[in-house]
C-alpha positions in Angstrom: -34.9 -101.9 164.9 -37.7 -102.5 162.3 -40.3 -105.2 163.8 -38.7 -108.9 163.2 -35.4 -107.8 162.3 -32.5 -109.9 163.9 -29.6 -108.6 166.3 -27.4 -109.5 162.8 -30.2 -107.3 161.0 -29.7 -104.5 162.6 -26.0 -104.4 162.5 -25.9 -105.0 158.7 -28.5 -102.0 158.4 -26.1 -99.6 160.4 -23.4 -100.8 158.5 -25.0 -100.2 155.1 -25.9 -97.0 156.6 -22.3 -96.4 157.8 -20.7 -96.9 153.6 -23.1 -94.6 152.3 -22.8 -91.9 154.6 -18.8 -92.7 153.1 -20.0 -93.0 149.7 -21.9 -89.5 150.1 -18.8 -87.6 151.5 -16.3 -89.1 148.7 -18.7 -87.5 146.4 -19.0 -84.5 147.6 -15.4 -84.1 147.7 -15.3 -85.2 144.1 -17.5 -82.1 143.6 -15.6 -79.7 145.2 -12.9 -80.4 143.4 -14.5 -80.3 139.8 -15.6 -83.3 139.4 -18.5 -84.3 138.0 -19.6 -88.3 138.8 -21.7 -89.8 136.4 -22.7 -93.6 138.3 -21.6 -96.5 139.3 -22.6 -98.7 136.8 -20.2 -97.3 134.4 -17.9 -95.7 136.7 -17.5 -92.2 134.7 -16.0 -88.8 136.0 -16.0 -85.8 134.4 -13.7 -82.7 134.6 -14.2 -79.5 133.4 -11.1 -78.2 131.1 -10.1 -76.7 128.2 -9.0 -77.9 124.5 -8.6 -75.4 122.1 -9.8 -72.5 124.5 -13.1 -74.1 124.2 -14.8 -75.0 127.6 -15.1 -79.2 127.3 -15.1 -81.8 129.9 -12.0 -84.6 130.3 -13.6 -88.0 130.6 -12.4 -91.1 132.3 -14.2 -94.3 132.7 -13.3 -97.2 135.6 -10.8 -99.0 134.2 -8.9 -96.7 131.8 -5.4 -96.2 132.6 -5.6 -92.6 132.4 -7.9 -89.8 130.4 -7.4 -90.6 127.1 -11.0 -88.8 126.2 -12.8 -85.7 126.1 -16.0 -84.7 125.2 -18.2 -81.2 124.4 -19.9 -79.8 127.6 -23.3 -81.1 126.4 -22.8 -84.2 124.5 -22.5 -86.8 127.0 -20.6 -89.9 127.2 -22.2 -90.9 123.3 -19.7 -87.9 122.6 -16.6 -89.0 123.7 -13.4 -88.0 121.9 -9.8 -89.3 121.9 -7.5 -87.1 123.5 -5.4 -85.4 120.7 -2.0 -86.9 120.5 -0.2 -83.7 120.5 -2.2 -83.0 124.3 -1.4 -86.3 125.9 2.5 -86.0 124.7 
């Protein structure tokens, strides 16, 4: 325990410690499978595919239903797309 921390302290600490170690796995298993996380304050995930035969990533943001976007490998979230209609079926 740091100096002057509290019994309670010290369990909160190892419990913070506990999440992240969680948070730090989920995201590596993100990874492994593809998927590239892109923060928490916006919740975005990107996945590389195709469109087109053109390398692109599929991009979905906390809170959408389902992947309704895409967007050029270097453009970013500013270049986000609609999925075409004739894709998403």
């Amino acid at each position: 325990p740091e100096w002057g921390e509290s019994t309670e302290q010290v369990g909160l600490r190892a419990r913070i410690d506990e999440v992240a170690g969680r948070i730090n796995d989920y995201l590596g298993e993100l990874e492994q499978i593809g998927c590239l996380f892109k923060g928490f304050e916006e919740g975005l995930v990107d996945f590389h595919g195709k469109l087109d035969g053109k390398e692109i990533f599929w991009c979905w943001k906390q809170g959408e239903d389902r992947i309704d976007h895409w967007h050029e490998l270097d453009a970013g979230y500013a270049g986000r797309q609609p999925v075409p209609e004739v894709v998403r079926g």
